[in-house]
N, C-alpha and C positions, 0 to 999 in steps of 0.2 A: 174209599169214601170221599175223600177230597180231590183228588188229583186224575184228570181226564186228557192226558197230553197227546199230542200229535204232531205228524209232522208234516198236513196236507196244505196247501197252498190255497186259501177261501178266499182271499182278495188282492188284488195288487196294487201296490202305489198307482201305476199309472191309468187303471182302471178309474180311479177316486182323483185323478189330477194333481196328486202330491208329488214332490221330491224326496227322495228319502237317503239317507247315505248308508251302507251297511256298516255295524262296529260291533266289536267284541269286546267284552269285560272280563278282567278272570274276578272270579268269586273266591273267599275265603278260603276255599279247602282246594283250591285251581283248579274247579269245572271253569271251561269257557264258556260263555255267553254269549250268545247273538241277538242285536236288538239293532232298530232303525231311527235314525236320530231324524227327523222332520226337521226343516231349518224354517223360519218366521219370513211371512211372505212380508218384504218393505222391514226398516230397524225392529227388532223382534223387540217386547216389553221384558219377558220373562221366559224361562223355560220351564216345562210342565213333564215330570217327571212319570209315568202311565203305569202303574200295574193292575196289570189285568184279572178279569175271574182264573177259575180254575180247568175250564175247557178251551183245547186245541190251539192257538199258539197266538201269535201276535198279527197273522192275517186273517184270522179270525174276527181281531177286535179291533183293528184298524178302520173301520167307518165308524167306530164310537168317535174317536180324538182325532181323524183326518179333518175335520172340519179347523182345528186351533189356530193353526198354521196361518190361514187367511183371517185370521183376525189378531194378528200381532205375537204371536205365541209359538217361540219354539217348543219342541215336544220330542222328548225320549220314551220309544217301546221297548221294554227288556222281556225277553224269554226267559222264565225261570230254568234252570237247571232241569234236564229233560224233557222240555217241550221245545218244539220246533226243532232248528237248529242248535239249539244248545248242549251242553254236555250235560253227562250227570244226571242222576237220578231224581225228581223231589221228595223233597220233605219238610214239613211244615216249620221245622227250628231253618232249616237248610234257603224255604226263598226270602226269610229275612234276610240270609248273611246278603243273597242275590240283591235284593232291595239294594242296602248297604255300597254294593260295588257300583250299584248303578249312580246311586248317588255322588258316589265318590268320586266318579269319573266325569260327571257334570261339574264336579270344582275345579277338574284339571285340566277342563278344556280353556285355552287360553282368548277362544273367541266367546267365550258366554262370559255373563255375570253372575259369579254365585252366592253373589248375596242377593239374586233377584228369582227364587224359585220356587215351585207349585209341585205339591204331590197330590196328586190325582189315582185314588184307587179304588178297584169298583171287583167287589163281592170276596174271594179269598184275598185278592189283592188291597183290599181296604183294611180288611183284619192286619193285613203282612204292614200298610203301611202306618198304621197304630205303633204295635211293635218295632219298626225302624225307628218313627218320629220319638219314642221312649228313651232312645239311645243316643240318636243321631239328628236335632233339628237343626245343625247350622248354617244360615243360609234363605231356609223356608222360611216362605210368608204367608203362606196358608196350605192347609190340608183339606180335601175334598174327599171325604167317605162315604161311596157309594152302593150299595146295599149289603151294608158288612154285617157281622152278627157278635153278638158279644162275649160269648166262650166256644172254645173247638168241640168239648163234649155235649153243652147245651144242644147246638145246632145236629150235632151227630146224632142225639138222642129226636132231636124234631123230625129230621131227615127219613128216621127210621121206623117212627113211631106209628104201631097199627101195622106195620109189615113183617114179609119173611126175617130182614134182615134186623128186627129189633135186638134180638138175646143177640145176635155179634155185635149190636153198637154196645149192648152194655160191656160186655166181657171185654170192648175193644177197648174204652173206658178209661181202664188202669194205664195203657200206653199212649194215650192221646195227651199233651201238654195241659197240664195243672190250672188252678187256679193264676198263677204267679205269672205264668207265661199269658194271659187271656188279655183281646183285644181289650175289653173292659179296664183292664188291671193297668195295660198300659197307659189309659189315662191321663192316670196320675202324676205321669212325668212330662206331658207334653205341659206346654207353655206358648201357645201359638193359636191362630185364630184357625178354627175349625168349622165347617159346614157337613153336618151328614144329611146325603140326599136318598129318600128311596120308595119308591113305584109302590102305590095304595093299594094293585093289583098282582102285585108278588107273590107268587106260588111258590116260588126256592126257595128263600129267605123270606120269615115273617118280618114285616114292615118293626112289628114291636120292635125289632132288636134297636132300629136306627133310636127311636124312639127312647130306649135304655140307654145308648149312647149319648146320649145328646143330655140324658138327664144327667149323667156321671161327668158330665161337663161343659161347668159353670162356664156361662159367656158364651157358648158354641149357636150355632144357628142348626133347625130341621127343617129341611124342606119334604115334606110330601106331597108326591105327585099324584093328580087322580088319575085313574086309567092305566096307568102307566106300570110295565110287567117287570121281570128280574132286568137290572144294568140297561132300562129300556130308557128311563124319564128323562135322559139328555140326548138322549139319539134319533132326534128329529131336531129340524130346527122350527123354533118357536120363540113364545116368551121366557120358558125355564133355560135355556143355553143364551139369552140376552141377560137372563140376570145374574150366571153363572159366571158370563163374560165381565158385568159391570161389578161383581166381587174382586172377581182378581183385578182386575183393571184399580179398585182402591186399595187392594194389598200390597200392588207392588207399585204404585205410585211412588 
C-alpha cells in the first residue's frame, strides 16, 4: 500500500543538464544506499536534502529538484532502501533510519556546510522527513513538506475507502505505525521553520492533510497551489519555485 519501487532508469542527469556524482550511504541496519549528490552551479548557499514520494526511484523524481542546482543549491537524492539501486527491503520505520543516514552523511562531507541545510520532502518522503526532523534537526534551517498526510492508517483508510481493498486497509490497521509514530505526532518535537506546500487538485493525497499539518504547527507557513496535482505545484517553473527559492534563500542567509 505504500511502497511502489523500482529499478527503471525514467531520466538522466544529462538529459536535464545536471552533474550528479554517484554515493552510497549505509543505513542503520547496513542496507547500502544509492543516491546522486547534484553539486551548486557557482559557491553553493545550502544543501537540500530530497526525499522522494513512494513510486520508482530517484530518476524518477529528478526533474522535481534538477532545477536547485542552477540556482545556488546543492542537493542530495537518496534511494530508500529497495528502490532503485539500493539495498534492502522498505519499510516505513526502516526509510526513516534511511533519511537519518542520508543526513548524516551531509555533516561529514568535508566540502559542504552543515550548519547550512534544507530538507525537502514531497509525499511519503514528507511524512519520513517529519519523523527524521523529530529526532534529528541539527543543522537545518528549514523543512519543506510537500504533499504529506498526517497519519499512516488515516491516509490508508482514505486510499482504500469505497474500494475492493477497504476490509484489508482495516484489518492492515493494527500493523501500520500508531499514533506515536504519525507524521502529525512528530510535530511536536520539531523546532524549525517549516513550509507545507500542496497542489488544490490532488487526487493522492487530500490537500486537507497539508492543511492539518500546518494547523498543528504554530508559526509554520501553507502554501496551496491551484491547479496544481500530487508533488506537481513546484514542477514548473514559475512564481511558486521563485518564492520557494526566496524562502530558503532567507533561511539560510
Amino acid at each position: 500500500m505504500f511502497f511502489y519501487p523500482d529499478a527503471v532508469t525514467y531520466t538522466t542527469p544529462a538529459q536535464l543538464g545536471v552533474k550528479v556524482e554517484d554515493i552510497h550511504v549505509v543505513s542503520g541496519d547496513r542496507a547500502r544506499l544509492h543516491g546522486w549528490f547534484m553539486p551548486a552551479v557557482g559557491q553553493a548557499k545550502a544543501t537540500v536534502l530530497h526525499l522522494h514520494g513512494n513510486a520508482a526511484n530517484i530518476s524518477n523524481h529528478l526533474p522535481l529538484v534538477a532545477w536547485l542546482p542552477a540556482r545556488g543549491y546543492n542537493v542530495l537524492m537518496i534511494d530508500y532502501r529497495g528502490f532503485g539501486r539500493s539495498e534492502g527491503k522498505p519499510s516505513l520505520d526502516g526509510i526513516v533510519d534511511d533519511a537519518a543516514a542520508a543526513l548524516t552523511y551531509l555533516r561529514t562531507r568535508p566540502d559542504l556546510d552543515a550548519t547550512r541545510l534544507i530538507v525537502f520532502g514531497q509525499s511519503i518522503g514528507g511524512a519520513t522527513a517529519l519523523r527524521l526532523l523529530a529526532r534529528d534537526a541539527d543543522g537545518v534551517r528549514l523543512a519543506v513538506i510537500d504533499s504529506a498526510f498526517t497519519s499512516y492508517r488515516g491516509i490508508a483508510r482514505e486510499a482504500t475507502a469505497g474500494g475492493p481493498l477497504g476490509p484489508v486497509a482495516a484489518l492492515a490497521a493494527g500493523v501500520l505505525p500508531g499514533f506515536d509514530k504519525d507524521p502529525i505526532t512528530a510535530l511536536k518535537s520539531i523546532r524549525l521553520p517549516l513550509i507545507f506546500v500542496h497542489g488544490a487538485r490532488d487526487s493522492i493525497i487530500a490537500a486537507v492533510n497539508s492543511e492539518q499539518l500546518h494547523a498543528a504547527a504554530p508559526g509554520s507557513q501553507h502554501w496551496s497551489v491551484p491547479d496544481a496535482m500530487h508533488i506537481m505545484a513546484l514542477a514548473q517553473p514559475g512564481s511558486w519555485r521563485e518564492k520557494l527559492v526566496q524562502a530558503m534563500d532567507e533561511a539560510v542567509r
